[in-house]
N, CA, C and O atoms as a GROMACS GRO file, in nm:
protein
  252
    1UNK      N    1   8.219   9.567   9.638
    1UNK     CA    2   8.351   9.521   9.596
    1UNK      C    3   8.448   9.638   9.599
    1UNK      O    4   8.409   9.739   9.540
    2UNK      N    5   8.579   9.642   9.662
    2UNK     CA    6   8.655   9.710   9.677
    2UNK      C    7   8.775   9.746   9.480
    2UNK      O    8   8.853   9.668   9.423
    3UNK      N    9   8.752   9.825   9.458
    3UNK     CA   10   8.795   9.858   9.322
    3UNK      C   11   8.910   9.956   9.388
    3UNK      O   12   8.908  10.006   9.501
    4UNK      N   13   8.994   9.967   9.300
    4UNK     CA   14   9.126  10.115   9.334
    4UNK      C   15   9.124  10.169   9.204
    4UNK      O   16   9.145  10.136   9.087
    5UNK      N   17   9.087  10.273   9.276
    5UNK     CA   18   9.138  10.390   9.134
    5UNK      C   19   9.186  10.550   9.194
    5UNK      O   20   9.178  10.601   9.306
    6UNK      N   21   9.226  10.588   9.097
    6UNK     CA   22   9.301  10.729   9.068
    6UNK      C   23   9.253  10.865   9.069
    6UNK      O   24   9.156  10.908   9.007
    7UNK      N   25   9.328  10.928   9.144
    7UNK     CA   26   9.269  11.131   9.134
    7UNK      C   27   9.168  11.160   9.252
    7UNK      O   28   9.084  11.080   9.293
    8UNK      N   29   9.190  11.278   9.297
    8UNK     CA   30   9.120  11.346   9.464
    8UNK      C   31   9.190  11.471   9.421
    8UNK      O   32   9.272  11.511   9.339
    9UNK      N   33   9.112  11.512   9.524
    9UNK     CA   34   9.155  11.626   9.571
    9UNK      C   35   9.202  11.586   9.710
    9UNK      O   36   9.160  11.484   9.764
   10UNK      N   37   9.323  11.698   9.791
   10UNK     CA   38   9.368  11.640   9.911
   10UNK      C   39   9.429  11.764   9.969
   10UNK      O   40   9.455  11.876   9.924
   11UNK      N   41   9.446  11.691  10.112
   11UNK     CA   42   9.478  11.804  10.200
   11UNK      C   43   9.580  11.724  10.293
   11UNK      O   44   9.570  11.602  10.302
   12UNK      N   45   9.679  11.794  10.362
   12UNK     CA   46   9.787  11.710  10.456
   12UNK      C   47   9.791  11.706  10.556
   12UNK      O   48   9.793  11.813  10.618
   13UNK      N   49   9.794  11.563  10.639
   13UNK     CA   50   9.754  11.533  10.749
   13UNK      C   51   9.856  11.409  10.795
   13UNK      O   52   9.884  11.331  10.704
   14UNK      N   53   9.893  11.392  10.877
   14UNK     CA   54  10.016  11.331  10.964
   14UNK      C   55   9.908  11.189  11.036
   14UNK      O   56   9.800  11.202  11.095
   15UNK      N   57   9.981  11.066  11.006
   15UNK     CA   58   9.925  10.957  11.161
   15UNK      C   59  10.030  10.876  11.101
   15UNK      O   60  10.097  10.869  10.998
   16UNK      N   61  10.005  10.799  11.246
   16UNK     CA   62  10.095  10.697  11.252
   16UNK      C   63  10.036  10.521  11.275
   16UNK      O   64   9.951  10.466  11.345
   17UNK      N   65  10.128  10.481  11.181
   17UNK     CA   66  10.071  10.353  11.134
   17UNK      C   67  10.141  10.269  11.177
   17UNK      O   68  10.261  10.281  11.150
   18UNK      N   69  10.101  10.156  11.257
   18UNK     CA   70  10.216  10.015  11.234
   18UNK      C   71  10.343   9.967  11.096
   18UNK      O   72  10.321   9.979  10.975
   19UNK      N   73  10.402   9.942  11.125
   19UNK     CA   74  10.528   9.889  11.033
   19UNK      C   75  10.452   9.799  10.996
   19UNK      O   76  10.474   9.822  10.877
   20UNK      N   77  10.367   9.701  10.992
   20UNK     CA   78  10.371   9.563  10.949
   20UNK      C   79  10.275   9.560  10.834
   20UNK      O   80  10.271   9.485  10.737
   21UNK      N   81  10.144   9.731  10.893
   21UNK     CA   82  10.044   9.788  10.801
   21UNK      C   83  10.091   9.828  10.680
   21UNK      O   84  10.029   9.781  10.585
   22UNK      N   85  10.227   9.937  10.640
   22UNK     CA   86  10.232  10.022  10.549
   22UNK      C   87  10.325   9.943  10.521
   22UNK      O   88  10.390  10.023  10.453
   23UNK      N   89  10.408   9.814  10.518
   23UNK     CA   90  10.469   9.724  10.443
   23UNK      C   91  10.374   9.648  10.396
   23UNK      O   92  10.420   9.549  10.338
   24UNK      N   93  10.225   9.655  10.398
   24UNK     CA   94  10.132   9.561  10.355
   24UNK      C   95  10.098   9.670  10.224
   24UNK      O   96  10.122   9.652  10.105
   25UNK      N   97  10.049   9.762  10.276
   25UNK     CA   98   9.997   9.886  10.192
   25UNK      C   99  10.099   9.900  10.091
   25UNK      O  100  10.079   9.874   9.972
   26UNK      N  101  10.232   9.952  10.147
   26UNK     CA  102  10.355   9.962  10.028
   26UNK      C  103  10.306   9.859   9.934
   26UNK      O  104  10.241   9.910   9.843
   27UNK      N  105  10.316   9.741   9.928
   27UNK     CA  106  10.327   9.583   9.864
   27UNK      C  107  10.207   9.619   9.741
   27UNK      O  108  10.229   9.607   9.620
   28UNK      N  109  10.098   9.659   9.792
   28UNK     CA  110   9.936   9.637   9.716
   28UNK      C  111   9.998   9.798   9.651
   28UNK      O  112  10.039   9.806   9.535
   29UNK      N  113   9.998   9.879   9.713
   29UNK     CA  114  10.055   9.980   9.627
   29UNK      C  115  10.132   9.985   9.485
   29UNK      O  116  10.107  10.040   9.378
   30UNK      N  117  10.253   9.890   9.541
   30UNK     CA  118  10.366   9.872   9.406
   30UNK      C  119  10.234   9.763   9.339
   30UNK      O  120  10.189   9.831   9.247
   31UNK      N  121  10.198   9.704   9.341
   31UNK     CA  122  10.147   9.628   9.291
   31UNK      C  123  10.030   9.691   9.198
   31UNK      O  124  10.004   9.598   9.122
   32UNK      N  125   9.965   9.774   9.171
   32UNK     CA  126   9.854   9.866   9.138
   32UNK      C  127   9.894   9.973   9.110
   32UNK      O  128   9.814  10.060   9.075
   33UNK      N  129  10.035   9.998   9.117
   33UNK     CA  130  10.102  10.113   9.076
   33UNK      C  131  10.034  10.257   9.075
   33UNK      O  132   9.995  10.333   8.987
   34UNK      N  133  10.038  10.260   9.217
   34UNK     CA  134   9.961  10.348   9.303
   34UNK      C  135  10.055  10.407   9.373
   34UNK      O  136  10.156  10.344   9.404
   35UNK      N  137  10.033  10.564   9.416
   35UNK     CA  138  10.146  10.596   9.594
   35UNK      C  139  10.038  10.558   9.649
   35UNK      O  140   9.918  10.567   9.622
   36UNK      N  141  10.124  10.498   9.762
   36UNK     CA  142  10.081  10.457   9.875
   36UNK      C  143   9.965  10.537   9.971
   36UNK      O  144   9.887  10.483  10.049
   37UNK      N  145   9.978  10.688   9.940
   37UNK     CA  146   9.840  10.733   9.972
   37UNK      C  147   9.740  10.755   9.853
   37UNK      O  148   9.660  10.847   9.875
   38UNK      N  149   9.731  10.713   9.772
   38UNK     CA  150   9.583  10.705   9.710
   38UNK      C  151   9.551  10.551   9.742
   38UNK      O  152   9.440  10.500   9.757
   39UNK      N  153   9.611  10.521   9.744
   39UNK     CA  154   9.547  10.313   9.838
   39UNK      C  155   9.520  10.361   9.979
   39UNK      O  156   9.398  10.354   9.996
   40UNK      N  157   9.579  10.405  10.085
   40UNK     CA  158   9.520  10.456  10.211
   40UNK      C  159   9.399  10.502  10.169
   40UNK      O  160   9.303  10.426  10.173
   41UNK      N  161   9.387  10.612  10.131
   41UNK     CA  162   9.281  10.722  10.106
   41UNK      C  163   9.126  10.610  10.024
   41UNK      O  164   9.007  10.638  10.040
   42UNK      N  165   9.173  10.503   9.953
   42UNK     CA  166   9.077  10.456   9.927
   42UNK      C  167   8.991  10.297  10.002
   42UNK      O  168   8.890  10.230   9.983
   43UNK      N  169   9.088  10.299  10.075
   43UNK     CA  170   9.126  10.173  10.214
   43UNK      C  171   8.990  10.279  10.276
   43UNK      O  172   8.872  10.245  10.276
   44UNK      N  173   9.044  10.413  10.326
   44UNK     CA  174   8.944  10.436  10.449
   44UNK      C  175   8.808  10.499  10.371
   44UNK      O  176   8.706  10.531  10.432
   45UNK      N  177   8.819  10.506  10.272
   45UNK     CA  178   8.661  10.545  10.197
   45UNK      C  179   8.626  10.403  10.202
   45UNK      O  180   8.511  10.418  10.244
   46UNK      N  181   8.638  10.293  10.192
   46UNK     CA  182   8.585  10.208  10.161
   46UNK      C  183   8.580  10.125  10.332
   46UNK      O  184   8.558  10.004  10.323
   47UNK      N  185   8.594  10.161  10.433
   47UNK     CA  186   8.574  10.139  10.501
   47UNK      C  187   8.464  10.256  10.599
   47UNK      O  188   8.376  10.216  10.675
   48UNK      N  189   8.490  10.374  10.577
   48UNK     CA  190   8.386  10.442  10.590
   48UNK      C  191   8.258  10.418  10.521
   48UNK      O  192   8.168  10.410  10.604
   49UNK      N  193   8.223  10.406  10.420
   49UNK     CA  194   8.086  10.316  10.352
   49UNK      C  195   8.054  10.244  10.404
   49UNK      O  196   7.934  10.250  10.434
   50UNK      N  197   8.134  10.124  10.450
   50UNK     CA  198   8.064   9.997  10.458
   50UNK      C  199   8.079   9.988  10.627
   50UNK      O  200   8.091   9.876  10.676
   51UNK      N  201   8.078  10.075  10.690
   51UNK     CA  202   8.093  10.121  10.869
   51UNK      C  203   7.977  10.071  10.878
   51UNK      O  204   7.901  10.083  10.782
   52UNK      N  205   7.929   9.995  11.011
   52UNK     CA  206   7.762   9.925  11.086
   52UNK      C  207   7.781  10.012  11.141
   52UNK      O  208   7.901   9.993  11.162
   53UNK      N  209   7.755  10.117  11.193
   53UNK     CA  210   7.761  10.222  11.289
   53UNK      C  211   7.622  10.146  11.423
   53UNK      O  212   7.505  10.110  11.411
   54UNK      N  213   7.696  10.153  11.512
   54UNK     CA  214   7.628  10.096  11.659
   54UNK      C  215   7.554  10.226  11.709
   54UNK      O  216   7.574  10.346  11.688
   55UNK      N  217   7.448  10.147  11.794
   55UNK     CA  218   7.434  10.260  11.862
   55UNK      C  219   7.509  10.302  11.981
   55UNK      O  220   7.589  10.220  12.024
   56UNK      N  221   7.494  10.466  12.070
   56UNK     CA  222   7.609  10.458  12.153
   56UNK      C  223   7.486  10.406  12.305
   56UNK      O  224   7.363  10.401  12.310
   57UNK      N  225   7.591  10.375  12.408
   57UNK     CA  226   7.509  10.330  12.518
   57UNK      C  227   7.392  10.469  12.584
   57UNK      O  228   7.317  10.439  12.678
   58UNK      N  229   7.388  10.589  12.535
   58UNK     CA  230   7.329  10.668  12.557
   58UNK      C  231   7.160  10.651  12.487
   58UNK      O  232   7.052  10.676  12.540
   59UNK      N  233   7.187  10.607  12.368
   59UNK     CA  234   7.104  10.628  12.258
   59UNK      C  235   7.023  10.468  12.288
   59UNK      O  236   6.909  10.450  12.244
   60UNK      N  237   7.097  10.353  12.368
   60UNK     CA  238   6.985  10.266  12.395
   60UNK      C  239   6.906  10.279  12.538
   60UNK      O  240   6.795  10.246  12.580
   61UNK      N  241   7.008  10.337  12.583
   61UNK     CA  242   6.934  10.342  12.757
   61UNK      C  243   6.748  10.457  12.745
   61UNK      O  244   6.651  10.455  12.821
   62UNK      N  245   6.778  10.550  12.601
   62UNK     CA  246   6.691  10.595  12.603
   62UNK      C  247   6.553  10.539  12.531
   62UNK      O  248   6.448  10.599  12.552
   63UNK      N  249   6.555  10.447  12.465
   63UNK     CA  250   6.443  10.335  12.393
   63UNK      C  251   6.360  10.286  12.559
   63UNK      O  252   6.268  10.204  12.561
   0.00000   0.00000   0.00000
């Protein structure tokens, strides 16, 4: 279950996002009364966890 919470440590780093994304993010942000990067930052931890990681076509050709 995806929970949001507060406090990191952090470092600064630049990307670029769709408009339609970080007006979604803004929204859940104000809403949880969060900045908008501690909801990113916990968007991609929680998608890094729960990653199926595939195998790559290298790693089956060799089975």
């Amino acid at each position: 279950m995806f929970k949001i919470q507060k406090g990191y440590d952090t470092v600064t780093k630049s990307f670029r996002l769709p408009v339609e994304l970080v007006e979604a993010l803004d929204g859940l942000a104000y809403k949880y009364n969060l900045s908008l990067n501690q909801l990113v930052v916990q968007c991609l931890n929680y998608a890094l966890d729960n990653l199926e990681e595939n195998e790559t076509e290298g790693e089956k050709a060799a089975k």
